[in-house]
VMD Tcl script that builds the backbone (N, CA, C; Angstrom):
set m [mol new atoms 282]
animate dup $m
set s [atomselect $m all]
$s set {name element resname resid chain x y z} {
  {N N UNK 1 A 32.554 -14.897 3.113}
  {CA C UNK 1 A 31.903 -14.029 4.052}
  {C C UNK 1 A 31.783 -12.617 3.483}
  {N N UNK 2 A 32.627 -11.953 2.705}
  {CA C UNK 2 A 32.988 -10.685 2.237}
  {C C UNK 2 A 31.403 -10.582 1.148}
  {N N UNK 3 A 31.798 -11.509 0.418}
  {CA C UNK 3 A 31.199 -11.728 -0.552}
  {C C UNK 3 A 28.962 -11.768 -0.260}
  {N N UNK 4 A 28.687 -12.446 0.767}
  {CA C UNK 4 A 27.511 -12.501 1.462}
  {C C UNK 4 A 27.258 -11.063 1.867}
  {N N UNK 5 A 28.273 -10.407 2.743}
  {CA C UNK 5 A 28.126 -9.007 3.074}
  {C C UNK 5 A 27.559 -8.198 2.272}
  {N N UNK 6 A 28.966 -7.982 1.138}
  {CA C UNK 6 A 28.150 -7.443 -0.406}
  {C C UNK 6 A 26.969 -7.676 -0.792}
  {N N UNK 7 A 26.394 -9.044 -0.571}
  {CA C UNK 7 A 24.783 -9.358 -1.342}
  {C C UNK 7 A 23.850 -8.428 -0.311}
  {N N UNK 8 A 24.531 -8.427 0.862}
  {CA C UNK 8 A 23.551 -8.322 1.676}
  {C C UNK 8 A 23.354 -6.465 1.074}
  {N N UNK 9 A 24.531 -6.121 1.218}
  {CA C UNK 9 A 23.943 -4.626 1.252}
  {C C UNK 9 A 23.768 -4.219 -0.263}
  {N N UNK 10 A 23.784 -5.032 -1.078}
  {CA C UNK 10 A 23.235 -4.350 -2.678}
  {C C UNK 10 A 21.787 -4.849 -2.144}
  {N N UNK 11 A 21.118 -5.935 -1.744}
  {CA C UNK 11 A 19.449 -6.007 -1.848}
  {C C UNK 11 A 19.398 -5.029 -0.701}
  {N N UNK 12 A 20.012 -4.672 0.101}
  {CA C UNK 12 A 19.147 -3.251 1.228}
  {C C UNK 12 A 19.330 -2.377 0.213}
  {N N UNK 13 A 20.209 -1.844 -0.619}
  {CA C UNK 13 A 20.599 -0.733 -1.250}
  {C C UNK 13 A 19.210 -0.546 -2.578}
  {N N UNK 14 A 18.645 -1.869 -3.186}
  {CA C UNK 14 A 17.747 -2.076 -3.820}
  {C C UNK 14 A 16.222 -1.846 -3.138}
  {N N UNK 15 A 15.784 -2.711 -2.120}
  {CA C UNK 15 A 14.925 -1.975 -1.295}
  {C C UNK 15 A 14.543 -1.018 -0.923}
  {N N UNK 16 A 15.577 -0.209 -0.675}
  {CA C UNK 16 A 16.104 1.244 -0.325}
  {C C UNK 16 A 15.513 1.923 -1.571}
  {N N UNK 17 A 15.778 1.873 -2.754}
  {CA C UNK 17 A 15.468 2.440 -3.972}
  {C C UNK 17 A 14.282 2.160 -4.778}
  {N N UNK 18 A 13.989 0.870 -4.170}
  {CA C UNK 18 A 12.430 0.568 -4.917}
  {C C UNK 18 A 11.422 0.635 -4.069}
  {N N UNK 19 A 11.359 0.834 -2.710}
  {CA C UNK 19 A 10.573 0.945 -1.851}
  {C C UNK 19 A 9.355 2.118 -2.632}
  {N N UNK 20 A 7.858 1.891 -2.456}
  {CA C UNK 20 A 7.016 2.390 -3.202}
  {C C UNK 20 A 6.589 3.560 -2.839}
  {N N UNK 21 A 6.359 4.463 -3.646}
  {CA C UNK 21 A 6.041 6.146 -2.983}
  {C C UNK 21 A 4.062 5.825 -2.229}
  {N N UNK 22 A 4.043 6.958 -1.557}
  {CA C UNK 22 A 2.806 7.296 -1.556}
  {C C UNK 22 A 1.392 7.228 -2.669}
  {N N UNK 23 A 1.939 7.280 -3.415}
  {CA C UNK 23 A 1.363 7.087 -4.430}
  {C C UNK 23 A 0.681 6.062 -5.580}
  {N N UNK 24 A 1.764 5.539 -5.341}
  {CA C UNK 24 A 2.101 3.731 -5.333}
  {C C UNK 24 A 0.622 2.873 -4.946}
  {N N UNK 25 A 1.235 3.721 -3.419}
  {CA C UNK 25 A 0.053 2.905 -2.396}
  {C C UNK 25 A -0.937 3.336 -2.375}
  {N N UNK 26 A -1.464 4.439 -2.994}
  {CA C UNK 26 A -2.312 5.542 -3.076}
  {C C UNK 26 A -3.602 4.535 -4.302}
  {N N UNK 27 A -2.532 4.744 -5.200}
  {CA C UNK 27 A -3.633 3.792 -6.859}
  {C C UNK 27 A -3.508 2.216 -6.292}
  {N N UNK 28 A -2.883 1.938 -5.839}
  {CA C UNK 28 A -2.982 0.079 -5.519}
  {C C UNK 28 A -4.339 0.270 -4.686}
  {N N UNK 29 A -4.215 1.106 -3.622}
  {CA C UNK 29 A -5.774 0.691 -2.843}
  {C C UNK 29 A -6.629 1.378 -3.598}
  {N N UNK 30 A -6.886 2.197 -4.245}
  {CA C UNK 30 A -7.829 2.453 -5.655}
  {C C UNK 30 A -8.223 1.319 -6.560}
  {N N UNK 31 A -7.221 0.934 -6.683}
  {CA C UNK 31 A -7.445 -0.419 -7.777}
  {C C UNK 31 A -8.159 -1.533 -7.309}
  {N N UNK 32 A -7.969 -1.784 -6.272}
  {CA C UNK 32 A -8.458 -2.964 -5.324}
  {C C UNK 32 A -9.771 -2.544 -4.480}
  {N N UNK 33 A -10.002 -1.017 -4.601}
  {CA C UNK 33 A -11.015 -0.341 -3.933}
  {C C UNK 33 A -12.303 -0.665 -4.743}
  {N N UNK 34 A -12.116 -0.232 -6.271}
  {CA C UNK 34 A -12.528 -0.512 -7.711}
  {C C UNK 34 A -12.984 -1.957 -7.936}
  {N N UNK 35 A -12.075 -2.877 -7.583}
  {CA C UNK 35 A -12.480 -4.537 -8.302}
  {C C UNK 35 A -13.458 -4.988 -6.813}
  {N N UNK 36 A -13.711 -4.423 -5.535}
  {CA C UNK 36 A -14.573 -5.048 -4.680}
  {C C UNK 36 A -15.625 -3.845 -4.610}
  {N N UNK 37 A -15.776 -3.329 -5.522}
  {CA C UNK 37 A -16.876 -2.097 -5.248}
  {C C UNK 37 A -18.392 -2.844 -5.238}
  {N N UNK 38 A -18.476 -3.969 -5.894}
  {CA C UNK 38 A -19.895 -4.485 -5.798}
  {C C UNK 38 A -20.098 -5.067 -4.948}
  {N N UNK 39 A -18.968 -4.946 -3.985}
  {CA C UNK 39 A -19.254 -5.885 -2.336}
  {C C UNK 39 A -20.127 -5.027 -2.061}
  {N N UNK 40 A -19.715 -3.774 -2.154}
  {CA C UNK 40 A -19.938 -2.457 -1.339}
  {C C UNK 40 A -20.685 -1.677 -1.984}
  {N N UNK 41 A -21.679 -2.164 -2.436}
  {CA C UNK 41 A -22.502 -0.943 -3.253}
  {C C UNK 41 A -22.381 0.535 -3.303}
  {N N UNK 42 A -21.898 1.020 -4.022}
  {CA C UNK 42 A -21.798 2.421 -4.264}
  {C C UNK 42 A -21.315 3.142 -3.171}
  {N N UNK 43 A -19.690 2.471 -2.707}
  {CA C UNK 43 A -19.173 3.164 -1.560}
  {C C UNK 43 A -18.230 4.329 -2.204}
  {N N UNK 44 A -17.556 4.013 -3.504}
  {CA C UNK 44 A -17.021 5.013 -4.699}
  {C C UNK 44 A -17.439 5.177 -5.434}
  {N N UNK 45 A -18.388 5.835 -5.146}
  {CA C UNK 45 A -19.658 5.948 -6.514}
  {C C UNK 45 A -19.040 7.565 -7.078}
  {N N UNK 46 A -18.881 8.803 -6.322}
  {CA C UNK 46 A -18.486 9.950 -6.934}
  {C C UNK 46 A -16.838 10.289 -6.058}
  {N N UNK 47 A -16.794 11.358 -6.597}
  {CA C UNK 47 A -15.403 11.837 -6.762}
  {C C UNK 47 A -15.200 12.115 -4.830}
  {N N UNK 48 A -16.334 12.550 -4.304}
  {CA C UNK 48 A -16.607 13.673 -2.978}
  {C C UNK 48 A -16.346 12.425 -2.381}
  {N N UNK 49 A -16.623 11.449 -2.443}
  {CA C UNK 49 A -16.898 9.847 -1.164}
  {C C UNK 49 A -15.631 9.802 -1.420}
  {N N UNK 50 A -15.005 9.259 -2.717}
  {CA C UNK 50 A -13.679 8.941 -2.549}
  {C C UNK 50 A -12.453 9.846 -2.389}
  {N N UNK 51 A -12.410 11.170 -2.199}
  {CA C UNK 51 A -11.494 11.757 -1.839}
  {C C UNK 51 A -11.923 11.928 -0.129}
  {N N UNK 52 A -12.908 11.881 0.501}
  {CA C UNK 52 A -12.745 11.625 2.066}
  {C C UNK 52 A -12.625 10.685 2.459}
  {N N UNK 53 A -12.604 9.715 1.555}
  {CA C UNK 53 A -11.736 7.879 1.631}
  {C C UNK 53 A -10.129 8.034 1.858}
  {N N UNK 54 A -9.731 8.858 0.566}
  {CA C UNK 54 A -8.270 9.293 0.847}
  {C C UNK 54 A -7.869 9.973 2.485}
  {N N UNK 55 A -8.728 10.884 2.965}
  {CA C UNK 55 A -8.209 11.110 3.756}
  {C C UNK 55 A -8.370 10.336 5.362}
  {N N UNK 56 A -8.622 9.252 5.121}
  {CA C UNK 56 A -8.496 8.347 6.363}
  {C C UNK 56 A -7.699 7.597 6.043}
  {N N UNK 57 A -6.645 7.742 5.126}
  {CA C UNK 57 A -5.673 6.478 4.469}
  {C C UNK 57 A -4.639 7.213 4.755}
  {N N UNK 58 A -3.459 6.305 5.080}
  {CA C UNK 58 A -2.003 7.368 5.248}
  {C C UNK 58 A -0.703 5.970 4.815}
  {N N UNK 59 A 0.331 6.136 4.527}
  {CA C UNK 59 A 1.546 5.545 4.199}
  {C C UNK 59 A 2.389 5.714 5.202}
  {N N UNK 60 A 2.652 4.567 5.526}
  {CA C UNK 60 A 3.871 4.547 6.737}
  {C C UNK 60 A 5.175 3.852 5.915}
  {N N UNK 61 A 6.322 4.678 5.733}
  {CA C UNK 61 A 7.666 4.113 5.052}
  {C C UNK 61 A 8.800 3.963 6.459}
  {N N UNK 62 A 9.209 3.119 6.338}
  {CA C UNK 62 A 10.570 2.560 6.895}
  {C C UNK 62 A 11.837 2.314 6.204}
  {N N UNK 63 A 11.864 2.778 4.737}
  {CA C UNK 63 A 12.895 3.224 4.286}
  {C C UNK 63 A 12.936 1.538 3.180}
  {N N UNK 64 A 12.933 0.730 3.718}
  {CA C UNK 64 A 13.241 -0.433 2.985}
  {C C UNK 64 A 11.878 -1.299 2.520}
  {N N UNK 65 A 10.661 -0.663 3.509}
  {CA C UNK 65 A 9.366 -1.200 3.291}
  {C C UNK 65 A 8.836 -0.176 3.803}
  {N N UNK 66 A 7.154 -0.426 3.056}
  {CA C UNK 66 A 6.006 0.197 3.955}
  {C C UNK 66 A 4.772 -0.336 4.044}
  {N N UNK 67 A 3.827 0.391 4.375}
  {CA C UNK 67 A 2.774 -0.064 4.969}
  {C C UNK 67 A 1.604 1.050 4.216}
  {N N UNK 68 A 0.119 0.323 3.849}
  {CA C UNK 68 A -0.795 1.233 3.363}
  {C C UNK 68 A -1.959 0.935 4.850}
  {N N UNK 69 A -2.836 2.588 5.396}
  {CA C UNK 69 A -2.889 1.758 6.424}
  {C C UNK 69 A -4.519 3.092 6.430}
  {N N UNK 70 A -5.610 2.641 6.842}
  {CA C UNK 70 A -6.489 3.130 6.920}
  {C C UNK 70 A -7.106 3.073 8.398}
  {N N UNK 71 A -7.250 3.872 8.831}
  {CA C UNK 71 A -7.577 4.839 10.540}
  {C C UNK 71 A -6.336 3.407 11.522}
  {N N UNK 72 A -5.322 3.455 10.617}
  {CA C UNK 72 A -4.622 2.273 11.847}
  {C C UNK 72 A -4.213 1.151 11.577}
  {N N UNK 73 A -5.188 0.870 10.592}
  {CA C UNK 73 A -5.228 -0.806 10.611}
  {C C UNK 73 A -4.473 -0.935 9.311}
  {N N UNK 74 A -3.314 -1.901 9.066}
  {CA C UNK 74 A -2.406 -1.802 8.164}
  {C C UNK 74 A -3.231 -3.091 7.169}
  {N N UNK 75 A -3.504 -2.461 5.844}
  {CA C UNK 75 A -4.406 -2.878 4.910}
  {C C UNK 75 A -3.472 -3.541 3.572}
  {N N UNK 76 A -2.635 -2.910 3.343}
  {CA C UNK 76 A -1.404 -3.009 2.589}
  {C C UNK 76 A -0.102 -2.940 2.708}
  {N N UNK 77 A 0.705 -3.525 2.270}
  {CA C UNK 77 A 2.138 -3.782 2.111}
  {C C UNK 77 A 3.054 -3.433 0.898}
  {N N UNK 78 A 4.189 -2.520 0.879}
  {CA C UNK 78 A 4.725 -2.336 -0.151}
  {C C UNK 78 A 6.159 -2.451 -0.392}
  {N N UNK 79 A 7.011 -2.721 -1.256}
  {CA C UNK 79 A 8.087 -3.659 -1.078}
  {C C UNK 79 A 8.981 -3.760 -2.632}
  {N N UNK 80 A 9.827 -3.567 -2.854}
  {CA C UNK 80 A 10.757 -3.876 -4.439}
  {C C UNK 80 A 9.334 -3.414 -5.286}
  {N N UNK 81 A 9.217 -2.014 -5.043}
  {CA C UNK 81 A 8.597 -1.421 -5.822}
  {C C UNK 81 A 7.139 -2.061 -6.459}
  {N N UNK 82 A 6.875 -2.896 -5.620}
  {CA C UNK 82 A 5.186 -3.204 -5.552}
  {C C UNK 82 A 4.520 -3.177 -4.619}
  {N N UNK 83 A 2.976 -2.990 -4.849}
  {CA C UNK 83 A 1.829 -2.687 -3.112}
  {C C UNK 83 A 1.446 -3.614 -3.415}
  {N N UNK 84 A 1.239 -4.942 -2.295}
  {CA C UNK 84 A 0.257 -5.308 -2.148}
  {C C UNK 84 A -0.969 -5.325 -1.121}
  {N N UNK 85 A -2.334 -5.033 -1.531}
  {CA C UNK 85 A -3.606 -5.511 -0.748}
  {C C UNK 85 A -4.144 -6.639 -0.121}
  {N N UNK 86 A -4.056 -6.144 1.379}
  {CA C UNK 86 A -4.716 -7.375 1.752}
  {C C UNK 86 A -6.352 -7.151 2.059}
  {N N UNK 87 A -6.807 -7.976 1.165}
  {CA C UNK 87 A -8.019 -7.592 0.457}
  {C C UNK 87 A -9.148 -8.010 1.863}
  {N N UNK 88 A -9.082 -8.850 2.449}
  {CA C UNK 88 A -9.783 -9.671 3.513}
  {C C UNK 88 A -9.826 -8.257 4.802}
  {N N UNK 89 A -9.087 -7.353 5.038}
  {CA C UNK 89 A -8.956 -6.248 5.942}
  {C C UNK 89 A -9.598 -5.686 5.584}
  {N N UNK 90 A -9.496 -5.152 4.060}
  {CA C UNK 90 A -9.679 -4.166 3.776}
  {C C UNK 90 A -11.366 -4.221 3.458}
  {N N UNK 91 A -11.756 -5.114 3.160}
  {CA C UNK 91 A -13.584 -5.128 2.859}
  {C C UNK 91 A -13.812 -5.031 4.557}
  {N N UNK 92 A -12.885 -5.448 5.538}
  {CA C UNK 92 A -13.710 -5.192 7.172}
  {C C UNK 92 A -13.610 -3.896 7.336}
  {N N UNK 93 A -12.464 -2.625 7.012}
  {CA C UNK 93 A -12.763 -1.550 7.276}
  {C C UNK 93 A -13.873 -0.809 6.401}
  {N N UNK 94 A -14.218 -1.391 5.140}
  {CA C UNK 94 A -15.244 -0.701 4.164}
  {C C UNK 94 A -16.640 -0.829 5.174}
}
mol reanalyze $m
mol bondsrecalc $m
mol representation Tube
mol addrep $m
């Protein structure tokens, strides 16, 4: 039992520490913004579109996880220091 305890709180203690910055989540939905851009014809075409893209995007952290989330709608997930996109949301808010 002692022993389970311990596991338990080194992976929170790991979570805790790899949980992904803003930033993280910032280039993951860039990246994924990038590989469906020909859905979306020229929705990041210059610098001006995609920095008022940024600002309808925000990061919600809970310390052990977070969330990438555009006007609300939670688009991404981030976790042991990786984001992932959920790509199927994210072409409905584009």
């Amino acid at each position: 039992m002692k022993r389970m305890f311990i596991g338990i709180l080194f992976l929170l203690g790991v979570a805790l520490a790899t949980n992904p910055s803003n930033e993280d989540h910032r280039n993951a939905l860039q990246d994924e913004i990038y590989k469906i851009e020909g859905l979306k014809q020229g929705f990041v075409t210059d610098a001006l579109s995609y920095a008022a893209f940024r600002q309808f995007t925000s990061v919600k952290s809970y310390y052990l996880f977070s969330f990438t989330e555009i006007q609300g709608v939670k688009v991404g997930f981030g976790a042991f220091g990786k984001v992932w996109i959920f790509t199927d949301k994210l072409i409905n808010k584009l």
